[in-house]
Structures are given as C-alpha cells and as structure tokens.
KOLDO-927238 format. One record per residue (C-alpha): z, x, y. Coordinates in steps of 0.2 Angstrom, whole numbers. Layout:
REM residues N
+-------+-------+-------+
:    c3 :    c1 :    c2 :
+-------+-------+-------+
:     Z :     X :     Y :
...
+-------+-------+-------+
END
This chain:
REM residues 506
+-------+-------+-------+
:    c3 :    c1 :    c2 :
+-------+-------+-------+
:   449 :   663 :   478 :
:   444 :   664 :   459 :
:   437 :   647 :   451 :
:   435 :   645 :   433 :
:   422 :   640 :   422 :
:   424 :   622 :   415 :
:   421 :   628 :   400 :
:   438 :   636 :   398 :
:   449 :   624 :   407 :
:   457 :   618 :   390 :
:   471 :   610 :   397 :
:   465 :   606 :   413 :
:   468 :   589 :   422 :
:   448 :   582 :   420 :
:   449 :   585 :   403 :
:   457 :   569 :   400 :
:   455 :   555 :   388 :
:   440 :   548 :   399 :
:   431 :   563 :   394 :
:   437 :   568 :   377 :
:   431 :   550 :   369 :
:   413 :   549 :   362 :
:   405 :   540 :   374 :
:   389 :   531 :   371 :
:   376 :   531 :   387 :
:   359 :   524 :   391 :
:   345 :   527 :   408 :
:   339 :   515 :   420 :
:   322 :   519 :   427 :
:   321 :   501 :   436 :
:   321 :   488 :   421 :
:   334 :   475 :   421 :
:   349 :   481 :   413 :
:   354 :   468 :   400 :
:   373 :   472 :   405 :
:   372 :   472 :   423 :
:   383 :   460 :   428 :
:   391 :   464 :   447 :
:   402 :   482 :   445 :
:   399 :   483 :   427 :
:   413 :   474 :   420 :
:   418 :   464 :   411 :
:   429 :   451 :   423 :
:   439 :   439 :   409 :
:   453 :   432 :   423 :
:   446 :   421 :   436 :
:   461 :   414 :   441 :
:   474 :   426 :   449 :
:   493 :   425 :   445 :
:   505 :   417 :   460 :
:   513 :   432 :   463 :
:   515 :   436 :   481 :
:   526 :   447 :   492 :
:   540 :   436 :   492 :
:   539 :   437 :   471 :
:   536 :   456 :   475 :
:   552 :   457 :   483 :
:   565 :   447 :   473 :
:   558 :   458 :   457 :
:   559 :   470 :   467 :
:   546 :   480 :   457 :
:   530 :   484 :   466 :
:   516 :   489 :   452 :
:   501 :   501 :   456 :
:   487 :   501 :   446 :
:   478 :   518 :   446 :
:   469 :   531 :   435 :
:   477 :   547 :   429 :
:   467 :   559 :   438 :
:   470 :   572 :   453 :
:   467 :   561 :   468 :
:   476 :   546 :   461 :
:   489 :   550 :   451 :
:   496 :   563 :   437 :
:   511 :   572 :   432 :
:   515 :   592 :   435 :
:   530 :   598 :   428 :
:   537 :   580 :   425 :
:   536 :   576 :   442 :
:   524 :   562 :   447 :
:   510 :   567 :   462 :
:   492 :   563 :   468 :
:   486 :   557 :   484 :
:   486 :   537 :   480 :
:   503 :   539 :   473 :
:   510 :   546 :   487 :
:   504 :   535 :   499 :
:   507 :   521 :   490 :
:   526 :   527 :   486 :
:   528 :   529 :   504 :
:   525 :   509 :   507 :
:   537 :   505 :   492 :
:   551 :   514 :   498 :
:   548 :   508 :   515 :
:   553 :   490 :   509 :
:   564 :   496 :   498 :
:   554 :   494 :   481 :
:   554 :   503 :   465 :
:   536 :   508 :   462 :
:   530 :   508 :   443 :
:   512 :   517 :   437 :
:   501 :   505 :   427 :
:   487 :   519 :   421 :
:   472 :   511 :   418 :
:   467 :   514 :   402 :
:   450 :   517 :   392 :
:   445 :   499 :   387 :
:   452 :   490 :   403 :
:   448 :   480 :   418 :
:   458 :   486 :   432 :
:   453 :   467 :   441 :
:   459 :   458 :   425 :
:   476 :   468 :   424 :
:   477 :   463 :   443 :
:   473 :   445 :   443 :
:   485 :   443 :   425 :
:   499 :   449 :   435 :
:   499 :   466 :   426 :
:   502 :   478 :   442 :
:   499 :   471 :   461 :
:   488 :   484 :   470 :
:   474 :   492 :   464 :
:   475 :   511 :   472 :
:   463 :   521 :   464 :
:   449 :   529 :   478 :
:   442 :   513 :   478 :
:   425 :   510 :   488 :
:   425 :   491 :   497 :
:   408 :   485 :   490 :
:   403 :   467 :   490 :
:   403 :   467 :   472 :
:   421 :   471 :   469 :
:   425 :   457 :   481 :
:   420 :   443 :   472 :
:   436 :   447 :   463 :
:   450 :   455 :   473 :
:   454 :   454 :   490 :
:   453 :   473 :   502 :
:   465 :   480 :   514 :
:   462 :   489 :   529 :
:   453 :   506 :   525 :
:   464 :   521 :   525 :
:   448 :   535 :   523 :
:   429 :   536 :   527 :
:   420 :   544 :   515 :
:   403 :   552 :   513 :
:   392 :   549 :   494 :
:   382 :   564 :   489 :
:   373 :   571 :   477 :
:   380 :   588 :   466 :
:   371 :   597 :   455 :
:   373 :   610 :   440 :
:   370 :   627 :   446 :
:   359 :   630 :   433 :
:   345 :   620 :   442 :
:   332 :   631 :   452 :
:   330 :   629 :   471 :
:   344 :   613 :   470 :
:   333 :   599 :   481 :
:   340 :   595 :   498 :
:   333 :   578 :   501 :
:   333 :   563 :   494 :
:   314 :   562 :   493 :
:   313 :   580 :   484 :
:   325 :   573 :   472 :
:   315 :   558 :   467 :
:   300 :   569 :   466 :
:   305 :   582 :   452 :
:   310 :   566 :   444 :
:   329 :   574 :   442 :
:   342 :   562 :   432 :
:   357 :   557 :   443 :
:   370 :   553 :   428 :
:   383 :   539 :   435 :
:   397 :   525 :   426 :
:   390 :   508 :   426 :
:   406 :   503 :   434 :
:   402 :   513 :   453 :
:   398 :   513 :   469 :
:   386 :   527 :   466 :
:   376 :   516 :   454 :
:   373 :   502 :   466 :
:   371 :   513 :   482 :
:   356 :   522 :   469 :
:   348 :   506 :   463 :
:   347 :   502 :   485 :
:   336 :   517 :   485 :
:   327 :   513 :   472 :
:   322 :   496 :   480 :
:   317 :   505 :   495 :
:   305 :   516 :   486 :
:   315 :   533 :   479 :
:   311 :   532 :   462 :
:   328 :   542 :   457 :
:   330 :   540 :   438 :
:   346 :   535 :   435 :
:   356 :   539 :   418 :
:   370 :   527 :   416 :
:   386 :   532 :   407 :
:   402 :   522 :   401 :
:   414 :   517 :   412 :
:   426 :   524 :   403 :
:   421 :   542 :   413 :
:   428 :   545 :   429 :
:   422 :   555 :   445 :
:   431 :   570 :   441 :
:   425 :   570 :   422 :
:   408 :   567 :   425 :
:   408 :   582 :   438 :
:   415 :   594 :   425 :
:   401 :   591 :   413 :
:   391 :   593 :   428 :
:   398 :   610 :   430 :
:   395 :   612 :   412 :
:   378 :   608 :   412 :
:   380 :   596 :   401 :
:   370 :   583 :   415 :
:   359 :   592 :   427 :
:   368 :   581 :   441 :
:   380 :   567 :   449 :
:   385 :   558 :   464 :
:   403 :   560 :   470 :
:   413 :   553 :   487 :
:   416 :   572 :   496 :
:   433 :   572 :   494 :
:   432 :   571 :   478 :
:   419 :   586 :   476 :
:   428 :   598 :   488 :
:   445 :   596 :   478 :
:   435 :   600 :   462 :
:   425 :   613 :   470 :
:   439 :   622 :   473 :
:   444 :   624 :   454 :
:   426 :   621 :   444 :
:   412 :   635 :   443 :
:   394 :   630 :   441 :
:   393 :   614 :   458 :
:   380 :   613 :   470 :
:   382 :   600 :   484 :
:   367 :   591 :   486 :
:   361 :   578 :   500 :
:   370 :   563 :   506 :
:   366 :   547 :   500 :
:   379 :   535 :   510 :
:   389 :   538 :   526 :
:   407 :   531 :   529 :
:   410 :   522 :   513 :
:   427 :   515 :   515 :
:   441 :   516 :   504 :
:   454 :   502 :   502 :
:   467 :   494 :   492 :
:   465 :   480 :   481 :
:   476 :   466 :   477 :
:   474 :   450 :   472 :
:   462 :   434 :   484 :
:   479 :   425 :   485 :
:   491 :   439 :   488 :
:   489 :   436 :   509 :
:   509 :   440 :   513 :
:   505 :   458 :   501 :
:   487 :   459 :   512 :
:   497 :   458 :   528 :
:   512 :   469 :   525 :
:   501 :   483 :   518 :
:   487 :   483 :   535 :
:   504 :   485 :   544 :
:   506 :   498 :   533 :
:   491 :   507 :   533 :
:   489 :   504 :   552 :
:   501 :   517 :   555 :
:   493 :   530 :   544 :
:   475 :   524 :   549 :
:   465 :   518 :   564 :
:   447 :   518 :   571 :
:   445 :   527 :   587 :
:   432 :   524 :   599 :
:   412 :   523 :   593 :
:   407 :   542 :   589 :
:   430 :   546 :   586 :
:   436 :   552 :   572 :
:   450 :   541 :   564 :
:   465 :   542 :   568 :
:   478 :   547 :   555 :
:   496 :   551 :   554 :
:   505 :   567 :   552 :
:   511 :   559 :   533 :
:   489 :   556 :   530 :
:   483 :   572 :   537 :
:   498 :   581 :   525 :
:   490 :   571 :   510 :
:   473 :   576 :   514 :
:   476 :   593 :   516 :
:   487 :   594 :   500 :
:   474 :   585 :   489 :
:   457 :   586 :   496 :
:   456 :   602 :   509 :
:   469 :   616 :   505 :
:   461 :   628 :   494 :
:   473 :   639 :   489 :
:   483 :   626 :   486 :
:   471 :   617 :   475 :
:   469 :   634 :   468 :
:   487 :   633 :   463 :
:   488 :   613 :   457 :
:   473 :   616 :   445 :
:   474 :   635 :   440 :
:   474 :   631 :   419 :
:   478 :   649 :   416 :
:   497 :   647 :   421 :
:   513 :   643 :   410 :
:   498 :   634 :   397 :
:   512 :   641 :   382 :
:   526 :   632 :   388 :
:   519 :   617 :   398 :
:   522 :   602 :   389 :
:   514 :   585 :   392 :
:   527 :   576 :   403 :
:   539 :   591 :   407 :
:   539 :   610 :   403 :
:   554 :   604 :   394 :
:   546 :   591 :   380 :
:   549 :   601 :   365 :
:   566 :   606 :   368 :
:   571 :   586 :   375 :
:   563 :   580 :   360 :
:   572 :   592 :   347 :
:   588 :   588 :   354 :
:   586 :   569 :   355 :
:   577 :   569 :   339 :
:   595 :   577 :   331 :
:   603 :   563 :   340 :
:   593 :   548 :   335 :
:   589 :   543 :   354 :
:   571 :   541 :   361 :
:   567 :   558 :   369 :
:   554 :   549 :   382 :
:   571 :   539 :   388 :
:   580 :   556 :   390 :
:   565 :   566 :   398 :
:   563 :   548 :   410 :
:   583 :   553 :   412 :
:   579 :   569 :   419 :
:   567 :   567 :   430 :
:   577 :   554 :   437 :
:   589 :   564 :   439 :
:   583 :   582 :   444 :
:   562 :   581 :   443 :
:   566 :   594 :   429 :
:   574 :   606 :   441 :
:   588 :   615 :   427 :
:   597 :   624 :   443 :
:   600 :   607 :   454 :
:   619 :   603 :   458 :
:   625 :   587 :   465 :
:   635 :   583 :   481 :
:   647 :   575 :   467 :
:   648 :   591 :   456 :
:   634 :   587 :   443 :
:   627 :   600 :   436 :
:   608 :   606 :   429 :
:   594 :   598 :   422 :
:   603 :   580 :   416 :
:   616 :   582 :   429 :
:   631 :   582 :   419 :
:   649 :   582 :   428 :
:   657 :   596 :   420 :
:   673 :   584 :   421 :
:   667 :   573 :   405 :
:   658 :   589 :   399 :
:   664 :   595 :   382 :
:   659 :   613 :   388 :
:   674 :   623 :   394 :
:   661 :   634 :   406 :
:   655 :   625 :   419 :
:   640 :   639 :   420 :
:   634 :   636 :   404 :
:   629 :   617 :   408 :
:   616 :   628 :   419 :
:   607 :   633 :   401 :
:   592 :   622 :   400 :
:   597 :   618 :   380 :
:   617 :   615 :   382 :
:   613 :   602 :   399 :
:   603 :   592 :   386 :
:   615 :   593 :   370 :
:   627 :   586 :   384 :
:   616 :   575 :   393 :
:   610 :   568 :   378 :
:   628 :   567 :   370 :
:   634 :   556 :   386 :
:   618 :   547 :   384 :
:   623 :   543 :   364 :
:   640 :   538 :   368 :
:   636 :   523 :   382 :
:   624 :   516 :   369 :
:   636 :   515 :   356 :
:   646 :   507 :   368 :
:   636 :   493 :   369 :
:   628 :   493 :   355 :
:   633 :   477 :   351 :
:   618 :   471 :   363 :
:   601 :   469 :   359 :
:   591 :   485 :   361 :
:   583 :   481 :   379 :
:   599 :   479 :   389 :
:   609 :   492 :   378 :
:   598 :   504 :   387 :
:   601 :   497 :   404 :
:   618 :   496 :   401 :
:   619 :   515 :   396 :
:   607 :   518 :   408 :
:   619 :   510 :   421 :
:   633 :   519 :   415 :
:   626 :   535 :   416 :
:   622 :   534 :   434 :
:   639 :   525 :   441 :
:   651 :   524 :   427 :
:   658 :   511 :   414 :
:   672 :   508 :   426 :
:   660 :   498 :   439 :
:   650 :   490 :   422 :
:   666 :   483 :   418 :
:   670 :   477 :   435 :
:   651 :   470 :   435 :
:   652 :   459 :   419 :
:   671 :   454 :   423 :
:   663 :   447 :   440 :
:   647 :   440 :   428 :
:   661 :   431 :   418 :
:   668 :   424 :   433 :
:   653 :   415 :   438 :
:   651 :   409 :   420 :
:   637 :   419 :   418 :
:   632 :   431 :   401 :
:   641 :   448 :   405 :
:   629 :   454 :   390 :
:   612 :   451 :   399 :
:   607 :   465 :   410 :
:   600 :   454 :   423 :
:   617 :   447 :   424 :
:   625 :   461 :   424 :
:   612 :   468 :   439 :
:   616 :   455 :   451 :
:   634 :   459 :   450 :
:   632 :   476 :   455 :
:   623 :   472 :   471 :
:   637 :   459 :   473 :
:   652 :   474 :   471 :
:   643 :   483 :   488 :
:   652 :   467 :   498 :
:   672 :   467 :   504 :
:   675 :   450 :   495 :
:   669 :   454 :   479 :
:   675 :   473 :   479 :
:   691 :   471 :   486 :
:   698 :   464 :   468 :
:   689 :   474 :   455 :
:   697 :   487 :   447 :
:   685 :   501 :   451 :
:   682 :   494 :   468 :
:   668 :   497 :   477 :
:   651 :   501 :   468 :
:   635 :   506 :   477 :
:   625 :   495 :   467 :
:   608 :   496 :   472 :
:   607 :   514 :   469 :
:   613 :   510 :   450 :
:   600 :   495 :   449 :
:   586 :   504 :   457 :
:   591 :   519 :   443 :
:   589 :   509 :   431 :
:   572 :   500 :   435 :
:   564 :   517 :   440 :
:   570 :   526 :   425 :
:   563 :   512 :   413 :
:   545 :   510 :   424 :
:   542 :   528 :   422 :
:   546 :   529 :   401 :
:   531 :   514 :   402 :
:   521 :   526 :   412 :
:   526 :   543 :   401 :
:   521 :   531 :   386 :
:   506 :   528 :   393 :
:   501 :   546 :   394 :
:   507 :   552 :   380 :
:   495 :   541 :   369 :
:   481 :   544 :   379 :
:   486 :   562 :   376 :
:   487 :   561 :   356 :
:   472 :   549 :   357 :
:   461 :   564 :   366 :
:   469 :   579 :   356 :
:   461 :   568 :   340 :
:   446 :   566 :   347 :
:   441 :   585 :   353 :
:   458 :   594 :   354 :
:   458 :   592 :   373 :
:   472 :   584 :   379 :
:   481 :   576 :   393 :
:   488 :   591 :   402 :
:   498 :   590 :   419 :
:   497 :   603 :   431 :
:   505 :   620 :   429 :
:   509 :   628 :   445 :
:   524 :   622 :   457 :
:   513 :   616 :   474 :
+-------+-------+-------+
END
C-alpha cells in the first residue's frame, strides 16, 4: 500500500487549522514552567451549569464536544464520520436524541465550554488523568491505550529505550495541554533526563505527527491508535519505545451531570468491559467495526486519507459546495442552510429516491416540481434550482416572522408540508399559545401523532417527531458546517492549507 509524503498532502485532514496557525513554542529541560498550571489550561468556569439528563432530554439536544480530526470527528463528502462521533451518535439515537458537534476551536477550553453549558460530553480520545479531574467528572473507559515514542525517519539508528533516548539528549516535542507532557515530566522525576519541547495547545496529535513525518521535530509521543491510523497514510514515522501502558480513554461530562454519568456507563458497558486479569477487553461487534474502520484497516485508511482523489472537485463540506452556493447565492438564501438541507436529506447522494417518490440530491417530489421530466430532477444542478426554489417559497411564506423561526418554519415545511404547519399553529392557537414561535409550533407537531388531537385537524395525522427532529438536526449541523468553514478560510489565510474532508467513499 503506497503512503505519501506529508509534504504533499495539500488537502489532507492533519493539515487543519491546528497546524496551519503560527504557533509560538518553548522547551522544558526541568525548570518550573511559569504556565504550568495542571493540563495547561486555562480553566475560567469553576462552577458547572445545572444541566443534567433530565434537561438533556426535554431539549432533546445532546451536544458533543470534540476536535475536527480523523479519530474524533470530520466530514468526507458532506457526511459527518470519526470514531467519537460514531460512538457517541450510537448513544444519542438510542435515547432518541439529536446529536449537535461543538468543534473545539483554536483559543478554547474544552472544560470551560463543558462546565458553561456549551456542549455536554467531552469525546475527544481523551486520557483519564488526575489532572483533568479536578474539573470534569469521567465515564467508564471504552479503550486501553498504549503511549509511545515516534520518530522522524530521518534520525539514524531510531533509539529503542527510554534510557537511549535520554542519552543522545533527543527532543520529544509535545502540547502543554497532554497527557504525554505529564507522563514525560514522571520520567523526568525518576531520572530520564528526556528534553522535552513544549508546543501550543492549539497542535493536536495528528498535526504534531505530520511535522514529525516532515522532519520538522526530530520526534513525539502518540497513544498507538493514534500512530497506526497515521501510519497508514504519512511517510517518514518510526515507532519508538513505549512510555505508558493501558492509558484509559473516557468521556467527560460535567462533576454534577451523575444521571448523564450513569446513562452513559450503561452505555459504554455494553461496548466495553474488563475481562479477567491478563484478558483482553471485551468489546462489542459495533466497537470492534469502529476500531477496524478508524484505527486497524489499512486499505481502508488508505482510502479515507488517499489526498490524491477527486482534490478538483472536492469541496469543503460537500463535493457539491460550489454548485449549492451559486444556486442559493442566485436566490438570496444561505447556501450552508441548503447544503445542511441536503445532507439531511440524502448525505449528498444525487441518485437517492424516497419510498414517497422524492427524487435526487434535495429530494424533490416531482409532484410540486416545476420540471415536466421527472429524470431530469436526477441532474445534480436542476435538483438544487428546485430544491432551493421550494426552499425560497416556504420562507416567503413566513416571512412575516422573525428570521430564526422563519427558517424552522420553512424548514418544517420542507420536510412534512404546510398543510400539517397549519394544523400545528391552528392547535398552538387553540391553547392560546403564539402559533408564530417555532417552539410553539414544535410541540404541536408532536401533539398531532396522538388520536385526540389528529382526529380534528385538517391534515390529520402528522408524524411529528420526525419533522421536529429535521429541524433540530438540520440547524445543529449548519452551526457545525459554520464552524468548519471558518476554521477553513482562517487556515487558507494563514498558509493556504485548508480544512479538507476526506475524498474517497469508505
């Protein structure tokens, strides 16, 4: 299997904002480190949000923090994958949760975001260290990890033990922020003089291994998950000796979450258990797919993270983006909102046709298609003129709202009709309530699934949570696309790399 030089992964994944920014770094050779403070951060929230299961559940929003990166979470095609993300989606719909993606971003604290009430889990390959526990509290584990040492295969005769690594004096570069600083300063104390070169937190795992594979550090440390995904796509990585055993990852959410703590270890015991002393863990047939997808499949890592494919026609958030924008652009409407449409609605697949008739990329029903082919709404281009079109219409159809529930509104309408909307505010009404406020409007919908509410309205009955979930799930991942589209344009004006997804189907 071929692997590439890092050098000429242009729009690979790693080459994201964390490594695009001009990052300022120092070394640590054993003197106090005047910002050394436990993890390296910079905790402004002491007190955690009241914000539980129960609060989890009549939002019905579940919010993951993570970092956009190929073990936690990033896009390919549109389509949201990585290991944390899937896991962590799994749980969501088990309880019948939307999931939104908080992305972590260059100048934050994930534990602040946490604690503010920003997301509600931390899922991000997350070590359990005493440090970090001072402010969240863990779950259960869900993988056992191994630290070790990687070096650039430009160093001669790579040193196999800890002892010959202190000895040529060879600089491990780390972020402030990581395990892998503090597991190093411990062998430091116990007499490994290891210099130690201290980066900015902004830097991830995955970033600081491609400058590894650059050359442009001589050497790192990495969990060995981590390393055997990147292995399988960077040129230039030596593995080098291990310097902690078994690490294990968890889940962070907040000290007073313990309803959230508990349903997630019920969770994660069923993907996850400790076998007898000397076992291997036990994980499910879900865990063991996930591990092989992300971590131990090389030809399929070979496929996620080849960056010589479809790099002329991949786009940001979709192999779509120019086209979606062009068209909404024409028509005055957000073109985030419309690609967020369509990966709703297909996950960019142009050839999809509902069990209701709806056809292509935006899923138009040829019925209230002004397109007298129904073949034609398979062109990628005439699918989003329609889709778009529809789209434009609803919001002018409440465009006597303000802007936020004009959108869900239209948003609603696009998946279940104006009929049922109308039923929906006539039943708001009804209960002297604003039929213009989208929260409102919401609960109605859910209340047209039951016989005595249904059984009068003129559209009768509406499969409501579907429509409400739509519109949550659509308006979570335009935050999320947002998200990544600045750190995109802040990265391509830094060094022209950008923010790439993935470019081959897995």
């Amino acid at each position: 299997m071929q692997k590439y030089k890092a050098t000429s992964l242009r729009f690979c994944l790693v080459a994201s904002v964390a490594l695009s920014l001009s990052l300022g770094s120092c070394s640590f050779n054993g003197e106090p480190d005047p910002q050394d403070n436990p993890d390296g951060l910079r905790v402004t929230v002491t007190e955690p949000v009241e914000r539980d299961y129960a609060e989890i559940k009549g939002d019905g929003v579940l919010r993951m923090i993570t970092r956009y990166s190929s073990n936690t979470y990033f896009l390919h095609q549109g389509v949201e994958w990585g290991f944390e993300y899937e896991l962590v989606h799994r749980f969501a719909d088990n309880h019948d949760l939307a999931l939104e993606v908080i992305i972590i971003g260059p100048d934050e604290n994930p534990y602040d975001m946490l604690n503010s009430g920003k997301g509600d889990i931390i899922a991000a390959n997350y070590t359990r260290t005493p440090e970090r526990k001072q402010y969240v509290e863990f779950t259960r584990p869900y993988n056992l990890v191994n630290q070790q040492m990687v070096f650039s295969g430009e160093i001669a005769n790579p040193p196999q033990t800890i002892e010959e690594v202190a000895e040529r004096k060879i600089p491990i570069t780390v972020r402030r922020n990581s395990s892998y600083y503090h597991r190093l300063k411990e062998l430091r104390s116990q007499g490994h003089s290891i210099p130690i070169h201290l980066v900015s937190n902004k830097k991830d795992t995955e970033s600081l291994l491609y400058e590894v594979s650059d050359n442009k550090y001589p050497a790192t440390v990495a969990d060995n998950n981590i390393f055997q995904a990147s292995d399988k796509y960077m040129k230039g990585l030596v593995r080098g000796p291990v310097i902690a055993e078994n690490d294990t990852i968890a889940w962070a959410v907040r000290k007073n979450a313990s309803d959230l703590k508990t349903e997630l270890n019920k969770y994660l015991y069923d993907h996850f258990r400790f076998g007898n002393t000397g076992e291997d863990p036990k994980r499910s047939t879900f865990l063991n797919v996930l591990r092989k997808r992300y971590f131990e499949s090389g030809p399929q890592i070979a496929q996620y993270y080849n960056p010589e494919s479809k790099i002329s026609t991949a786009g940001v958030i979709s192999p779509y983006d120019q086209l979606i924008k062009r068209v909404a652009d024409s028509a005055g409407i957000d073109w985030l909102l419309v690609a967020s449409v369509a990966a709703q609605e297909t996950k960019f697949n142009p050839n999809s046709k509902s069990w209701a008739g709806a056809v292509g990329l935006m899923q138009v029903l040829p019925r209230y298609s002004k397109v007298s082919d129904e073949e034609m709404l398979y062109d990628v281009e005439t699918n989003i003129r329609e889709g778009v079109r529809i789209i434009k219409e609803h919001l002018a159809h409440y465009s006597y709202m303000d802007s936020t529930d004009q959108w869900s509104f239209a948003l609603a309408a696009y998946n279940a009709g104006q009929g049922h909307l109308a039923d929906a505010r006539r039943l708001a009404i009804d209960q002297n309530k604003d039929p213009n406020d989208w929260k409102n409007a919401s609960d109605a919908l859910l209340k047209l699934m039951q016989r005595k509410y249904y059984k009068d309205a003129r559209y009768g009955f509406c499969r409501g949570i579907e429509t409400v979930r739509y519109v949550k799930e659509i308006k979570n991942r335009y935050k999320t696309y947002e998200t990544i589209l600045a750190m995109n344009e802040q990265s391509e004006g830094d060094t022209g790399l950008g923010v790439m997804g993935l470019f081959n189907v897995p």
